[in-house]
N, C-alpha and C positions, 0 to 999 in steps of 0.2 A: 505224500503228494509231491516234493520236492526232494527225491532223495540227496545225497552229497554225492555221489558218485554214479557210474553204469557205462554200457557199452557205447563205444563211441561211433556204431551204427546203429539204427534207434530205429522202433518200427516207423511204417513210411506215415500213417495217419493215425499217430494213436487216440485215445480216450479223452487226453487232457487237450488234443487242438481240438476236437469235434467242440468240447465245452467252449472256447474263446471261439472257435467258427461260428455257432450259432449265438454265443451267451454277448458278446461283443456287439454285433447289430442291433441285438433285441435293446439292449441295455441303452443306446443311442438315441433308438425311439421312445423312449422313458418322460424327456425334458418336454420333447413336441405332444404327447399324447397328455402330459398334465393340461400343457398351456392350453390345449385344447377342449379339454374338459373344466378349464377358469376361465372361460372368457365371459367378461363380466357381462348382464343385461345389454341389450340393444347392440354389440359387438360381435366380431367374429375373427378368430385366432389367422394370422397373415401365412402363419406356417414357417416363418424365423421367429429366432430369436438373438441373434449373433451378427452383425456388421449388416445390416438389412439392404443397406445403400448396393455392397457388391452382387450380396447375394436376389436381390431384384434384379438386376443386371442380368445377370444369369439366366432369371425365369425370363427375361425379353428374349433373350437369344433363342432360348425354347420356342416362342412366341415365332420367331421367325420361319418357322417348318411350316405356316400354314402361305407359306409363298415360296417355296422352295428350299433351295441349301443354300442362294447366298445370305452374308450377313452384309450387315449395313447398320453406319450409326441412328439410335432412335432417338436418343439424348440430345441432339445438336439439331440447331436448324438449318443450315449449310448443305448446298447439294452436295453429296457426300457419294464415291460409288462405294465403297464397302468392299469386299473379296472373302473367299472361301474359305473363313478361320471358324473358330469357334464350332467347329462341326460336331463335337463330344457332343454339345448341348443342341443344336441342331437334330442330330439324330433322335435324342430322346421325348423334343418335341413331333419329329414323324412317329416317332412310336408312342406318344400320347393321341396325335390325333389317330391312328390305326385303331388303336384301343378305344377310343373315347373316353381316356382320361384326364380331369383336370391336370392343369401345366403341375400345380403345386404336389401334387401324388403322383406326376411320373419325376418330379426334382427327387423329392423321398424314396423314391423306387430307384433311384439312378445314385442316390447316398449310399442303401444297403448295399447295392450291388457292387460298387464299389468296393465297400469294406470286403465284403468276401472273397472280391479277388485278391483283395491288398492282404490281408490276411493269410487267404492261401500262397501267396507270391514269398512271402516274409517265411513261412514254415519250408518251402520247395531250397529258396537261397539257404536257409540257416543248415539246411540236411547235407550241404555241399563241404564243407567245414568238420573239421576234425574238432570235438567239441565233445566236453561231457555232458552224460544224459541231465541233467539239473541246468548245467549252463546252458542248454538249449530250450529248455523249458523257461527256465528265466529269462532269457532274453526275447521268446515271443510273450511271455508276460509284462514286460515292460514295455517291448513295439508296441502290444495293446492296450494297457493302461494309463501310461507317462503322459503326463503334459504339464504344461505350466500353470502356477496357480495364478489364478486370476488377480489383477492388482487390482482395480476398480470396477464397476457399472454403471454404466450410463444409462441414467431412466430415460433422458430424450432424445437419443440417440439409439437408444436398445444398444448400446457397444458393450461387450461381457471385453474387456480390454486384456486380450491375450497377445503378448508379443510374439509375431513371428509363428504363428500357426501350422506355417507350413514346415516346421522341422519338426513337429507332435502328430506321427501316422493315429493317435486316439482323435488330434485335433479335426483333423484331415476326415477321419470316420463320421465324426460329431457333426461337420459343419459346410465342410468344402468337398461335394463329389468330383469333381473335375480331379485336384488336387488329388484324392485318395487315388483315382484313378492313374494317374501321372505314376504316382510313387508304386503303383502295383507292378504298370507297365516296365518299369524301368527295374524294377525287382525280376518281374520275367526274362527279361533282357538279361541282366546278369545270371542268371540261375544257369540261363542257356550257353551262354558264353564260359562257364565254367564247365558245365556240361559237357561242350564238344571241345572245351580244350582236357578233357580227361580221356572220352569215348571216340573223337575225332569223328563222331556220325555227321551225317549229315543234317537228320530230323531236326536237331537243334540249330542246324545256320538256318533253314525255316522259320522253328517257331521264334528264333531272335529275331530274323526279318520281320515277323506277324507285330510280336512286342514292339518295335524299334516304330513301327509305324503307328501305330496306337500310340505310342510318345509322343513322336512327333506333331501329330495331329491337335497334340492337347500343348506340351511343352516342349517346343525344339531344341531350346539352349539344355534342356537336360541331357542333351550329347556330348557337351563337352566331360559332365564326372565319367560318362558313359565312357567313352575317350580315355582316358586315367586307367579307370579298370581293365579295358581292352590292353592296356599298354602294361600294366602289371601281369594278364595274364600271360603274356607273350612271355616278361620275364620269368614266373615262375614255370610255366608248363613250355618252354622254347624243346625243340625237335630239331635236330639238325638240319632240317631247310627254312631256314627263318622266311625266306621269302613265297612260301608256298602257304605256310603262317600269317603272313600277313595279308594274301590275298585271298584267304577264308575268313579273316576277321573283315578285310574291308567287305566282302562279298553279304556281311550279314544287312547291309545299308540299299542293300539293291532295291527294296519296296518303298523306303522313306526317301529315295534320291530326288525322285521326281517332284514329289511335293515341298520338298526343301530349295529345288531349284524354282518354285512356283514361288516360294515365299521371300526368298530374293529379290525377285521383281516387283514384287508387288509391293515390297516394304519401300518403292521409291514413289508410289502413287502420296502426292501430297497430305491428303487424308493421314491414310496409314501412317505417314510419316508423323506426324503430326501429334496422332496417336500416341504413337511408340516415345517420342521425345516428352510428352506430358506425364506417360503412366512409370517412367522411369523409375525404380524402388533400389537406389541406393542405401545399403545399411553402414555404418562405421564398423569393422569387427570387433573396436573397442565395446558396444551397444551387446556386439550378441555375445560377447564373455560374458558383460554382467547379466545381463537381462536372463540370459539360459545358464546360469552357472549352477541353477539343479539339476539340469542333465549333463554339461559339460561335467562336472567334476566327479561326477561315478561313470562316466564315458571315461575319462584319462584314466582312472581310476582303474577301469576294465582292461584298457589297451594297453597298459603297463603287466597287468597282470598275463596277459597275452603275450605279450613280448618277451618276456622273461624265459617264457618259455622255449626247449628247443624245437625245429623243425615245423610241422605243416603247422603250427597255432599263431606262427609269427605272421602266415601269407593273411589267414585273418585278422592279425589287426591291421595291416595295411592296406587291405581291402574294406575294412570299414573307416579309416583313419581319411584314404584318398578321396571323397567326394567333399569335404567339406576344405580341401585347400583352393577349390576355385573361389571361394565364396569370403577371401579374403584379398580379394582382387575388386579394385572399383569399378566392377562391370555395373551396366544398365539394368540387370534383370540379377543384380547383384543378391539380393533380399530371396527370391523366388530359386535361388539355388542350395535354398538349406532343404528342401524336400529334398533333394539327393544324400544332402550327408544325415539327415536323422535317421534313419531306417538302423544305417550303420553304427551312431552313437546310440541308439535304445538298443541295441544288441550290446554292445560292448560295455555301457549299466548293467544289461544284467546279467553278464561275466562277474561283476563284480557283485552286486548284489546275491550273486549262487554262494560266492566267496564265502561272505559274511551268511548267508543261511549255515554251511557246512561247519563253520565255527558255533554255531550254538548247538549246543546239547540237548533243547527241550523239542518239541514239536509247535511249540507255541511260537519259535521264531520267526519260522518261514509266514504263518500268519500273521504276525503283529508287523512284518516287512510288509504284507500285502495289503495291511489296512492303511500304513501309511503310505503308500502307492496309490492306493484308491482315494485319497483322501481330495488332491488339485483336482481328481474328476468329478467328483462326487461337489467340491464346491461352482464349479463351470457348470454341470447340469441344473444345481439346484435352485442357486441365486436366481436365476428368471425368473422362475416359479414364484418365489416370495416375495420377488420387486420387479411384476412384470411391469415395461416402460410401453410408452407411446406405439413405439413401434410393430409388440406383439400385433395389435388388435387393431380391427378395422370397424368403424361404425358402419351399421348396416344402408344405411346413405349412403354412406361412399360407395359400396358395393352396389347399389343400384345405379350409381352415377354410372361406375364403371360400366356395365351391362347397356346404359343408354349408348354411350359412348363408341362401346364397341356394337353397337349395330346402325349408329347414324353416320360416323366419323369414320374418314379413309385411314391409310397408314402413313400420307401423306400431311393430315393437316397436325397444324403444329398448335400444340396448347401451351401457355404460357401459368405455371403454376407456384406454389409457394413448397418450398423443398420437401416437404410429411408428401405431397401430393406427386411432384412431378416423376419422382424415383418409382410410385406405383403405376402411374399411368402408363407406359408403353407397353408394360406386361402383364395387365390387368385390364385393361381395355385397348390397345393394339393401334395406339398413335404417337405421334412423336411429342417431344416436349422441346420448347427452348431451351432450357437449359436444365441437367439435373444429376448425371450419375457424375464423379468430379474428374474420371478419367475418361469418359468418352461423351464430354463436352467438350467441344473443341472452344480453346481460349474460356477453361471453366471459371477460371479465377475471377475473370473481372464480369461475366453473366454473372455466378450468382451474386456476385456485390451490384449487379444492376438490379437483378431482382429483388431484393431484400430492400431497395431503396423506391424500388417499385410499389411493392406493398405495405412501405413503413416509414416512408420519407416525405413527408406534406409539401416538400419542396420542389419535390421531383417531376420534371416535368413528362407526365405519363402519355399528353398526347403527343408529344414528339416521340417520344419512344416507339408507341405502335404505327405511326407513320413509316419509320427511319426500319425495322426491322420487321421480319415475316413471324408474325400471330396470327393466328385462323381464331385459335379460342382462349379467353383469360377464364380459369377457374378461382373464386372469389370466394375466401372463406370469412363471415360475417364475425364469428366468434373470433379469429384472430388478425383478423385487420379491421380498425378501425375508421380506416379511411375510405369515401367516396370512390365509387369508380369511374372512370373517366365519360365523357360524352357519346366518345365511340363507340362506346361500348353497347350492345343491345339484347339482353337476356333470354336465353331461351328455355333453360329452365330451374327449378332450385329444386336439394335433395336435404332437406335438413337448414342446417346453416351455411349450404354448397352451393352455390348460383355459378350456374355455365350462361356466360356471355361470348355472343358472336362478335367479333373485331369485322365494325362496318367503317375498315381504313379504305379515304377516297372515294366514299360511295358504291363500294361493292354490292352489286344484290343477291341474294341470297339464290340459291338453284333453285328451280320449279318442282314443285312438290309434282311426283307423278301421278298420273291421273287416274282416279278411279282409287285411291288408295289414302287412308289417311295415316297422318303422322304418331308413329307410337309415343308411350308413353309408358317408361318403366315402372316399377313399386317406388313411390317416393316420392316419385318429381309430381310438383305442385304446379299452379299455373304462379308466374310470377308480379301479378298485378300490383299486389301489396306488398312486394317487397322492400320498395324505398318510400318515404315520405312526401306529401305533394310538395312539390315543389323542387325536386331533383333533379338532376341535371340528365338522369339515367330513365330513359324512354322505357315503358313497358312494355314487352312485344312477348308473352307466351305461344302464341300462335304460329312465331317464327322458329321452324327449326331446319335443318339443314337437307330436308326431304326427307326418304326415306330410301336414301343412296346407299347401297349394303358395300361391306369392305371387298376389294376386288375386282369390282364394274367402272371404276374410273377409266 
C-alpha cells in the first residue's frame, strides 16, 4: 500500500485517493452522527461540537440569506450598516432556503463539500512536484489525517481545545468549512500557477483567476503567501521576458481586483473598523513552535530531506517552506495565516514519514506509522462522544422558544440574554442579541461583564440599565439565575424554566394584535400566571405578546 519507491509520474486519480476522497468526509460525519444518535431525554443535538460560540456565528450568517446578500452585525445592538463579506456563508444559506434545508444540514453539506474540494486541491498541487510515488502518497495521508492532539475539553464551554486549527487541513475538514474552503481555493490557485508557468496556456490564468476569487471572498490576506509562491515561480520557471512574466502572473488577479478594492473602502466604515481592531488574532511564533512541534518537526524533518536533494525537489521545499514565513510577522490576521503554511508542512511530514516507512523492512510499518497518525484524530472525534458538554444539546424548550421567536420577533428587536442563550438566538430564531459572539460585539469586553452582572449581581442596578440601553426582550432562565426580575419587565411567555419578558422601558405599548387573528402559541409556552410568587414586583401579562408581526413586514 506504501511502496518505498515508483514513478515519479503517478497515475492522475488512483485507487488510494478515491479511498481518502470519499473515506475522509465519511469519517468526519462519524463524531456529529453519534452525538446525534446520544442526545439524552428531552434534548436535541445543536449539530457542533467544537468552539460552538464561532461556529453559531457562522449558522447567523447563513441565517442572513433570508434578506438578501448583505451582512450586518446580529450580536451587537448599535445601528450597525454591515457590507458584503461573509458571502461563502451567505450563499449556502440561499441554497438552504432554495432547497428547504435546515441552516444546520446545509453548514454540514458546505463541511463535506469543502473537504472534497480541499482534498482534490491537495492531490492536483502535490502531482505538480517531482516526488516519489510513496512520498506522494504519504504526504496526502498526512494532509488528511494530522492534527493536533487535543490538550483539554471543556464541558461548559463544548471547547475540544485545539490550538490553532487552521494549520490541520483534517482540522479544517472536521470543524471549520469556510476555512477548508480557503485552504482548497488557495491550493487551486497554486496548482494553476504552476501549471501555466510549466504550459504557459492560458486556461490556467482563468482557472487561477476563478480560485483567486473564491479566496478572496472567504480570506483576502491569504494573498499575501499567495504573493511569495508567485514570486518563487517567477524565479524558478523565469523566460527571457520577465516582464511579459510578470504581467501574466499579475493578470491572474483580474476577477478578485474589484472586490478587494470594495474591501478597502469599506474596512473604513466605523463598524467594520471596529470589527477588524477587536477580532485581531495575533499569535507569538514562539507559541506555534511549541504548541505545533508535532507537525513542525517531521515538517523540518521532510524539508531537510528535500533539500538535500539535487534539482527540481529543492523548488518543493521552498514552495512548501514559503507560506509560513509571513506568519512570523506581527500582523493583525497573524494567527489565520497558518492555513496557508499547513497544507505545505503536512506535505513535507510525509516526505519524511515515506522516509522512515522505506527503512523498515516488515509490512507492518507503514501500518503501525498510520495508527499512530490516526491516533490525535481519533481522540478529537471521540472525547465529545464520552463527555458530551452543555453545549452539544438543546432542551426542547429552548427549541420551541426559538420557533416562537422566530415567528413573533423582527430581525430588528434586540433580546438581552445570558451567554448558553444569546450566541443561539440570532441563528436559531433570526433576532439580534445585546451582547454575545465576543468578536462581533462591538465593545464585547465590558457588555458581557454588564451582563453577567445583570443576571448575577443583586447589586446591580437593572432598571437603569434597561432604561440607559436598547432591549426589546430579556430572556430569563429560572434554573440559573436566582435573582428577581426587574419591574420593567412584563412576561409574555415561559418554555420550561425560559420566561421571554417584554422591556416596558418608559411606557412603551405593545403593537396591536391584528384583527381577526389570534396570538400563537408554540409547543411549550405556558401561560405565565404563576410564574412568580404574590407579591412580585413582576406583573403577570400572558396575554401580551408582540402580535403576530411576521419577520419582514416591518
Amino acid at each position: 500500500m506504501f511502496p518505498s519507491g515508483g514513478t515519479v509520474t503517478p497515475r492522475r486519480y488512483p485507487r488510494f485517493f478515491w479511498l481518502l476522497f470519499f473515506g475522509v468526509p465519511v469519517l468526519t460525519l462519524l463524531p456529529y452522527l453519534m452525538l446525534y444518535a446520544a442526545a439524552p431525554p428531552g434534548t436535541t443535538f445543536t449539530g457542533f461540537f467544537f468552539a460552538s460560540d464561532d461556529l453559531e456565528s457562522y449558522l447567523t450568517d447563513m441565517r442572513m440569506a433570508e434578506y438578501g446578500w448583505k451582512w450586518n452585525f446580529m450580536f451587537t445592538a448599535e445601528d450597525t450598516r454591515g457590507g458584503y463579506i461573509f458571502l461563502y456563508y451567505i450563499f449556502w444559506g440561499k441554497l438552504a432556503l432554495w432547497l428547504h434545508l435546515p441552516l444546520i444540514v446545509a453548514f454540514h453539506l458546505a463541511r463535506i463539500t469543502a473537504s472534497l474540494l480541499l482534498i482534490l486541491a491537495a492531490w492536483r498541487y502535490l502531482n505538480t512536484f517531482s516526488l516519489r510515488e510513496a512520498e506522494r502518497r504519504w504526504g496526502l495521508v498526512f494532509f488528511c489525517l494530522a492534527i493536533q492532539f487535543p490538550r483539554f475539553y471543556d464541558r461548559e464551554w463544548g471547547l475540544l481545545l485545539i490550538f490553532h486549527p487552521e494549520f490541520y487541513p483534517a482540522a479544517n475538514m472536521l470543524l471549520l468549512p469556510h476555512v477548508a474552503f480557503s485552504q482548497a481555493m488557495f491550493l487551486f490557485a497554486a496548482y494553476c500557477l504552476r501549471e501555466w508557468a510549466r504550459t504557459r496556456k492560458v486556461k490556467y490564468i482563468l482557472c487561477g483567476n476563478a480560485a483567486l476569487l473564491g479566496l478572496v471572498l472567504v480570506h483576502p490576506y491569504m494573498l499575501l503567501p499567495y504573493a511569495l509562491l508567485a514570486l518563487l515561480t517567477l524565479y524558478f520557471h523565469r523566460g527571457p521576458r520577465v516582464a511579459s512574466d510578470l504581467r501574466a502572473l499579475a493578470s491572474f488577479l483580474l476577477l478578485a481586483t474589484p472586490y478587494l478594492v470594495y474591501l478597502y473602502f469599506l474596512m473604513h466604515q466605523p463598524d467594520i473598523r471596529a470589527w477588524q481592531a477587536q477580532s485581531a488574532t495575533l499569535t507569538p511564533w514562539r507559541e506555534i513552535l511549541t504548541r505545533d512541534a508535532a507537525l513542525l518537526l517531521p515538517a523540518l524533518a521532510g524539508l531537510l530531506v528535500l533539500w538535500r536533494r539535487e534539482g527540481p525537489r529543492r523548488e518543493a521545499a521552498c514552495f512548501w517552506a514559503a507560506p509560513f514565513l509571513p506568519v512570523l510577522f506581527p500582523l493583525s490576521f497573524q494567527e489565520r495565516l497558518l492555513e496557508a503554511a499547513g497544507p505545505g508542512f503536512c506535505f513535507a511530514a510525509g516526505i519524511a514519514v515515506a522516509a522512515v516507512a522505506s527503512w523498515c523492512r516488515t509490512r507492518w510499518g507503514p501500518v503501525v506509522l498510520t495508527l499512530i497518525l490516526l491516533a490525535p484524530l481519533s481522540a478529537v472525534c471521540l472525547t465529545p462522544v464520552n463527555r458530551p458538554s452543555a453545549w452539544c444539546f438543546m432542551r426542547r424548550e429552548e427549541v420551541a422558544l426559538h420557533r416562537w421567536i422566530d415567528a413573533h420577533l423582527g430581525r430588528e428587536d434586540v433580546v438581552l440574554a445570558a451567554p448558553l442563550y444569546s450566541l443561539r438566538l440570532p441563528a436559531r430564531a433570526g433576532c439580534r442579541v445585546w451582547a454575545g459572539h465576543h468578536d462581533q460585539t462591538l465593545n464585547a469586553k465590558e457588555k458581557r461583564r454588564k451582563v453577567a452582572r445583570f443576571f448575577g449581581d443583586p447589586t446591580f442596578d437593572q432598571e437603569a440599565f434597561l432604561r440607559e440601553n436598547h432591549v426589546d426582550y430579556v430572556l430569563w432562565d429560572t434554573e440559573r439565575c436566582a435573582l428577581k426580575p426587574p419591574a420593567a419587565l412584563v412576561p409574555v411567555g415561559r418554555w420550561g424554566s425560559l420566561i421571554l419578558f417584554r422591556n416596558e422601558k418608559e411606557g412603551a405599548p405593545y403593537p396591536p394584535k391584528r384583527a381577526g387573528r389570534k396570538a400563537s402559541r408554540s409547543p411549550g409556552c405556558v401561560p405565565v400566571a404563576a410564574t412568580f410568587p404574590a407579591g412580585s414586583s413582576t406583573t403577570p401579562c400572558a396575554s401580551r405578546t408582540k402580535g403576530v408581526q411576521r419577520k419582514g413586514t416591518k
